[in-house]
C-alpha positions as a printed Julia matrix, in Angstrom:
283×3 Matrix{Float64}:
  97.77  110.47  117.57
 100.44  113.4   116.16
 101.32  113.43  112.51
 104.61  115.71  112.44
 105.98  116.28  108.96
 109.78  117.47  108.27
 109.49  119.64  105.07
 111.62  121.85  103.05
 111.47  124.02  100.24
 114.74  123.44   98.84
 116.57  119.96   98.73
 119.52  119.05  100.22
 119.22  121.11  103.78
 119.13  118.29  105.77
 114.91  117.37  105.73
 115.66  113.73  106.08
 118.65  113.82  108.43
 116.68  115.62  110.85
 113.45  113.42  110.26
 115.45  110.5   111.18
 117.14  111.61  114.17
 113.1   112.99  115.64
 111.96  109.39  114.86
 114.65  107.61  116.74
 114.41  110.0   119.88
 110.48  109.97  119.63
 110.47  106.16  119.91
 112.55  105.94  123.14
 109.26  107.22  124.73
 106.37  106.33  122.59
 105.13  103.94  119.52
 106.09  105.45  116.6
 105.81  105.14  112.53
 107.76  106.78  109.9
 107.12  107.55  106.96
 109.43  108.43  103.88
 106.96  110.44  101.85
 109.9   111.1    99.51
 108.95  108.95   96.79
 110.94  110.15   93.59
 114.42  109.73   96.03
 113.39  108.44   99.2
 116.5   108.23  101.6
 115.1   107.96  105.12
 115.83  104.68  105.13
 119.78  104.8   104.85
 119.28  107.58  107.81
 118.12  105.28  109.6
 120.66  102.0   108.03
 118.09  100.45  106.23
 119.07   98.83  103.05
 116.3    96.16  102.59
 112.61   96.14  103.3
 110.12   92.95  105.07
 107.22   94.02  102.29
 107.36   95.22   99.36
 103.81   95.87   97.38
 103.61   97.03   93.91
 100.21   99.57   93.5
  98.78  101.41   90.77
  97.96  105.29   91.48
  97.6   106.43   87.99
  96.21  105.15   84.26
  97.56  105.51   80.67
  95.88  105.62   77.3
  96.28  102.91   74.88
  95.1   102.42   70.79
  92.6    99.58   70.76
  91.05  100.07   67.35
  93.11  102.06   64.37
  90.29  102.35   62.15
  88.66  104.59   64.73
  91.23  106.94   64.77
  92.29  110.07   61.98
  94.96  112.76   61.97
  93.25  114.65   64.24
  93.99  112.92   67.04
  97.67  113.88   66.71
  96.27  117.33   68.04
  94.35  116.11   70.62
  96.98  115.06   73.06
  98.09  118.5    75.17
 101.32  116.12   76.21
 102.45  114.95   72.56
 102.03  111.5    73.8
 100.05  110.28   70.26
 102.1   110.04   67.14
 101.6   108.04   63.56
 104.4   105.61   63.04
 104.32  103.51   59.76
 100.78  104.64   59.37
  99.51  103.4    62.67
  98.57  105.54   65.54
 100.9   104.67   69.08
 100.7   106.36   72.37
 103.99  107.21   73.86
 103.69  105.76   77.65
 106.58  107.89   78.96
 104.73  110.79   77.63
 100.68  109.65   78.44
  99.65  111.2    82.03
  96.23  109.26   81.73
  93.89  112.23   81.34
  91.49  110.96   79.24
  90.8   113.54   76.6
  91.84  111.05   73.5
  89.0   108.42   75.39
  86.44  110.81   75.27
  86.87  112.54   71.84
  87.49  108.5    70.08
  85.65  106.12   73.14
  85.82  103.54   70.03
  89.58  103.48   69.66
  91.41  104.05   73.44
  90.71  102.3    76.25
  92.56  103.85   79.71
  94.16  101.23   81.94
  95.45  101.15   85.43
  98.91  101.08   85.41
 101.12   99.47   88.25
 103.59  102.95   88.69
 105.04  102.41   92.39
 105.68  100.61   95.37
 105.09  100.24   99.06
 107.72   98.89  101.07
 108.19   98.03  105.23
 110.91   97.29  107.81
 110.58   96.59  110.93
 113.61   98.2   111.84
 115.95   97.31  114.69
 114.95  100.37  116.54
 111.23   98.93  117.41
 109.59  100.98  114.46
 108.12  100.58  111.21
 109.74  102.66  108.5
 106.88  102.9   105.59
 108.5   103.8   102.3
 107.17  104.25   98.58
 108.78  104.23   95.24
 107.66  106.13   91.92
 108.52  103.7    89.15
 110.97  105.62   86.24
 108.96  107.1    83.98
 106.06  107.45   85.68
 103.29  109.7    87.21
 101.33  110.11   90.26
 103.61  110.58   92.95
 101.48  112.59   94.89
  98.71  109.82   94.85
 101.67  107.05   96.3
 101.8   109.24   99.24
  98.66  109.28   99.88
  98.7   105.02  100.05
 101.86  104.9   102.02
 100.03  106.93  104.42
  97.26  104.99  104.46
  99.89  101.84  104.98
 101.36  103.51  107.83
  98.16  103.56  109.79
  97.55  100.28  109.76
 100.63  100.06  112.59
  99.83  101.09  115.82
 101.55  104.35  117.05
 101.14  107.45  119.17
 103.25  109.42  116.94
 104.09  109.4   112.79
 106.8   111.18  111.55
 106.25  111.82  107.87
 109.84  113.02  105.83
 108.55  115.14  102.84
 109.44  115.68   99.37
 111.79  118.77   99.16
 109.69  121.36   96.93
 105.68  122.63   97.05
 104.5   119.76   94.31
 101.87  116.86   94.66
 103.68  115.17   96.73
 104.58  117.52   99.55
 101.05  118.92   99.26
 100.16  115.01   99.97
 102.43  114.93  103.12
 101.64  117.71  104.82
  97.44  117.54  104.62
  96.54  116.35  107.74
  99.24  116.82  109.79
  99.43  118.48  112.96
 102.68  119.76  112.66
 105.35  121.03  110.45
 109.15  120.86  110.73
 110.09  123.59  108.16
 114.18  123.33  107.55
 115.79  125.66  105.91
 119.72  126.58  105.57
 121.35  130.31  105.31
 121.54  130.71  101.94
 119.32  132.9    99.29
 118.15  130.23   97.63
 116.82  128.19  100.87
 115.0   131.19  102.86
 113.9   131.9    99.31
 112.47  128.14   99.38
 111.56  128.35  102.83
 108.91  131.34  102.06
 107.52  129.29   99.4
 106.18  126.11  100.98
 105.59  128.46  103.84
 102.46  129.18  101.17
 102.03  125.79  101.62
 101.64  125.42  105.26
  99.43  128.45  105.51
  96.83  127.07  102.96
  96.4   124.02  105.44
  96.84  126.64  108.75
  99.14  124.64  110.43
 101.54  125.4   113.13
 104.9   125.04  111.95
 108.78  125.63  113.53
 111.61  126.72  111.67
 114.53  125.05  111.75
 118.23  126.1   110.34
 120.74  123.68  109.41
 124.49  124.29  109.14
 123.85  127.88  110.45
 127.51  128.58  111.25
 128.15  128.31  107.42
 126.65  131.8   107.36
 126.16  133.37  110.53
 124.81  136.74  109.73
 122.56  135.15  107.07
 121.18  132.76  109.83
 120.73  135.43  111.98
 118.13  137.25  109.82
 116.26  133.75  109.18
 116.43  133.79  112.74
 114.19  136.99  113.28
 112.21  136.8   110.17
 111.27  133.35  111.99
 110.25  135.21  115.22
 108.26  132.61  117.53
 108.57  130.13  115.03
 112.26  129.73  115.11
 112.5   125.98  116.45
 116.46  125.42  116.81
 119.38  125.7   114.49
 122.26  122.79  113.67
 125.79  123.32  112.76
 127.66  122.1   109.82
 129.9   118.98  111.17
 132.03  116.55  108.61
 130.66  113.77  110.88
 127.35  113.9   109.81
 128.55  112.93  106.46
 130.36  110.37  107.58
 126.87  109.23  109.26
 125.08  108.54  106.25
 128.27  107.32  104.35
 128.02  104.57  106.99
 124.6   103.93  107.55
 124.85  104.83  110.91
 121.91  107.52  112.43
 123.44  110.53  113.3
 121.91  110.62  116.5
 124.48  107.59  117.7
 127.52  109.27  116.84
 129.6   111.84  118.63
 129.25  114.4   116.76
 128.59  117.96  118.51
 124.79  117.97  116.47
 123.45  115.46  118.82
 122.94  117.64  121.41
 121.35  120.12  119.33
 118.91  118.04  117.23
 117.95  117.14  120.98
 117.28  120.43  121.97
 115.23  120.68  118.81
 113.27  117.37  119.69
 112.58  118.82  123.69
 111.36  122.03  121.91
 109.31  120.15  119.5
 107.41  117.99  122.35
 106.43  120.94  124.48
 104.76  123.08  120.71
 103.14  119.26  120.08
């Protein structure tokens, strides 16, 4: 089985346009399972026109702190907390939620007066899309932690369906998460666009992907929006330059729709297929 992983440094290049499109080509061929490791915004899904899920299944990846016995407690524990979650209000000690991570210092230094809880901080959702696929999707709740650790459950979901190849679309960025997608995999889809700020990007979670010494492709979307910039991604990339897509108003209109991009007419189709005949013979 192939675990492929679209990533990105920066947001907003195109990760999960192009993560859709590889899933709905790879499963013309083969079982397939996608996965929207994007948990703080996932939006494979309306790549794909999915607006509601078969399962949903709320988990619990992280813990908080809570005051169980006030006569336990003194001033110092006001320093205690590195986060600033503990505070005195009307002479009682109360631990900010939004602010606890769950670390456990406050438990340890007053074992008498906090107790740590699970706390249920996500999701796990499934459809059985119209395609002949399961997309596997999870959602951080608002407010809280441990996004990295949802990942690491929705990938564990996504095994349980049986597939050849899982396509997992990333978290923009080098954090928990991403670091959570990409362990494991046996590819990596990095995409990048011609600007500073996204070959900047792309060198950063290129970090990433070296750590776990995996192979990895670049690809550059909307490269006519800055041809001579795309042209020196393009040899910095060397054999690792996977394919490049142009800028086209239509893809827009894709995802406005919910329609995957791959069914329309615009002129990327043929070129995120040239990307996905490149991809099979490095995989």
């Amino acid at each position: 089985m192939k675990k492929i992983v679209v990533a990105s440094g920066k947001g907003g290049v195109g990760k999960s346009m192009l993560a859709s499109s590889l899933a709905l080509l790879f499963s013309k061929s083969t079982k397939i399972v996608a996965c929207d490791c994007d948990v703080d915004a996932p939006n494979l899904g309306l790549w794909l026109g999915v607006t509601d899920y078969d399962e949903r299944e709320k988990i619990s990846t992280s813990e908080k702190a809570r005051v169980v016995n006030q006569k336990s407690l003194d001033d110092e524990v006001l320093e205690v907390c590195r986060f600033g979650a503990i505070k005195k209000v009307k002479g009682k000690y109360v631990i900010n939620p939004l602010l606890c991570e769950g670390c456990g210092t406050c438990k340890i230094l007053y074992p008498e007066a906090i107790e740590i809880k699970p706390v249920r901080n996500g999701e796990l959702r499934v459809k059985r899309t119209k395609y002949g696929f399961p997309l596997v999707s999870g959602q951080l709740f608002p407010g809280e932690t441990g996004s990295g650790k949802i990942v690491e459950q929705l990938r564990k979901k996504a095994e349980e369906f049986e597939h050849d190849v899982m396509i997992l679309d990333s978290a923009a960025g080098i954090g928990c998460p991403v670091i959570a997608s990409i362990r494991g995999c046996d590819y990596v889809v990095l995409v990048t666009e011609p600007t500073p700020s996204g070959f900047s990007d792309l060198k950063r979670i290129l970090e990433v992907v070296a750590h776990f010494d995996l192979p990895y492709g670049v690809v550059i979307n909307k490269w006519d929006i800055n041809p001579r910039f795309s042209d020196r991604i393009r040899k910095w990339a060397g054999d690792e330059f996977l394919g490049e897509i142009s800028y086209d108003r239509k893809v827009i209109d894709s995802i406005v729709n919910l329609n995957p991009v791959i069914f329309s007419d615009s002129k990327v189709v043929d070129e995120i297929k040239g990307i996905y005949e490149e991809l099979r013979e490095r995989v």
